[in-house]
N, C-alpha and C positions, 0 to 999 in steps of 0.2 A: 146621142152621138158624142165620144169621147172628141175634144176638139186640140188634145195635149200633146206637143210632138213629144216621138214617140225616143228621141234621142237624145233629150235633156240630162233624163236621170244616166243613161252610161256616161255623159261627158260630164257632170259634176262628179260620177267616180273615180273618172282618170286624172280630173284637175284633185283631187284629194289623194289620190295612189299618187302621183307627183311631184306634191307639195312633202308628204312624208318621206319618199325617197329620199330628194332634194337635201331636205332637213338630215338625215340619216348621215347620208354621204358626207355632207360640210362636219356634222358630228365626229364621227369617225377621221377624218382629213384632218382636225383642229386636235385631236389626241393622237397624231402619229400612227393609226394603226394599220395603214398602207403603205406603211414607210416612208410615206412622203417627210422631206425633212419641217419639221415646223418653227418657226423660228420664236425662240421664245424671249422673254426680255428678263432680263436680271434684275431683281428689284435689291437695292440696298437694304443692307438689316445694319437697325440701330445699332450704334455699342454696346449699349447695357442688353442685347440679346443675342452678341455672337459668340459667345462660349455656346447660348442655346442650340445655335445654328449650328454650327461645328459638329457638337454634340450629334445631333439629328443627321447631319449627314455621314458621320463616320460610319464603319461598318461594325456591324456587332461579331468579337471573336467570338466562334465555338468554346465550348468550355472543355478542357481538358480532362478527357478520360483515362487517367496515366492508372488507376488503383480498379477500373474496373471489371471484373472477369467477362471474358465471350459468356454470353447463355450457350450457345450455340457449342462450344469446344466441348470437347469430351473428357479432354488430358486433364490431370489431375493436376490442380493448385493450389494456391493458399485454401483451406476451409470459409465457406464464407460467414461471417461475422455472426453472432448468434445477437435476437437485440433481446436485452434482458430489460425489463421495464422497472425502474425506481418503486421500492417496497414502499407501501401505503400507509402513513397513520391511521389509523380508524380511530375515531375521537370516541368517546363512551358518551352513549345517549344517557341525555339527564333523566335520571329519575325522579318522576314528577312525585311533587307531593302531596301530600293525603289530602282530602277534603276538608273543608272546614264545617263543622256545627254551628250555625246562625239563632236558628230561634229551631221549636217544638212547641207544635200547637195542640193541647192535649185536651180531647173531645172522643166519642164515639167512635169517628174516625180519624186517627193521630195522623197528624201529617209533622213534615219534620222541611225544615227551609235548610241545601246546603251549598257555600258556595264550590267552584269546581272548575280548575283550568278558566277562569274569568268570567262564569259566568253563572247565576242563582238558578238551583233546580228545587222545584216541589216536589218532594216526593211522600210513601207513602208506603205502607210492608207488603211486600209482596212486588211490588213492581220496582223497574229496572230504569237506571238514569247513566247514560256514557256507557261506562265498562262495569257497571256493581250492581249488584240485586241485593234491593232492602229487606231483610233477614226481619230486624224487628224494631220495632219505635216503641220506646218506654219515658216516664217523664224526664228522664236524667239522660239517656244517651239511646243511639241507635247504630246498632249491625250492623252491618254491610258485607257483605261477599265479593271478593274479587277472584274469579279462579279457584284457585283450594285454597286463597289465604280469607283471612276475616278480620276485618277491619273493625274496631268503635271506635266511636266519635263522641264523646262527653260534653258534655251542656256547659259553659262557661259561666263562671258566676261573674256578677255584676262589678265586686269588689277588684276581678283581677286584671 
């Protein structure tokens, strides 16, 4: 047998719908929005912050539309304004230059070491490094392909 009266739980509802009211009301009364008048207190503003003040409480002018046409009119007026956008330099992209020949290691399988935009590639005939396909590796220099153009690259001697 339940032994809980049975009126508790409604009357801690209404002491809660009450207390929020309550609150609501005094809310509402303390920001003027009943119109009640509220009495509020003027606080002094330092010196060094009443241009601030001022500032912030002035009102901000509309800005003057004296030059703008109606969208809305029909009647014929000034043209309006064409905007013509400032002509672009285009700077001319550098043309990068050629690869350098490093060493050529001449065996069975020639391989040729080149450097290229900063960085060392192995390469070898027949295969492709960046943008160039290795045409041919001979002891003195190697081919290269770029496109339709054809690059060599010659073995630097030791004296220069």
């Amino acid at each position: 047998m339940n032994r809980d009266p049975v009126w508790i739980s409604p009357l801690v509802a209404l002491a809660v719908l009450a207390l929020a009211v309550t609150q609501t009301f005094e809310g509402l009364g303390v920001t003027g929005a009943f119109g009640w008048r509220v009495a509020t207190v003027r606080v002094e503003v330092p010196p060094a912050y009443q241009n601030v003040d001022r500032a912030l409480e002035s009102r901000d002018r509309p800005p003057g539309y004296t030059h703008v046409p109606d969208p809305f009119s029909f009647s014929r007026g000034d043209p309006a304004p064409v905007f013509r956008p400032a002509p672009r330099t285009v700077a001319a992209t550098p043309v990068p230059a050629n690869p350098v020949l490093t060493a050529i290691v001449w065996d069975n399988d020639p391989r040729a070491l080149v450097r290229w935009n900063g960085r060392e590639w192995t390469i070898r005939e027949g295969g492709l490094f960046d943008e160039f396909q290795v045409m041919r590796i001979s002891r003195e220099q190697v081919t290269l392909r770029r496109g339709d153009a054809t690059l060599v690259l010659h073995r630097r001697n030791l004296g220069e």
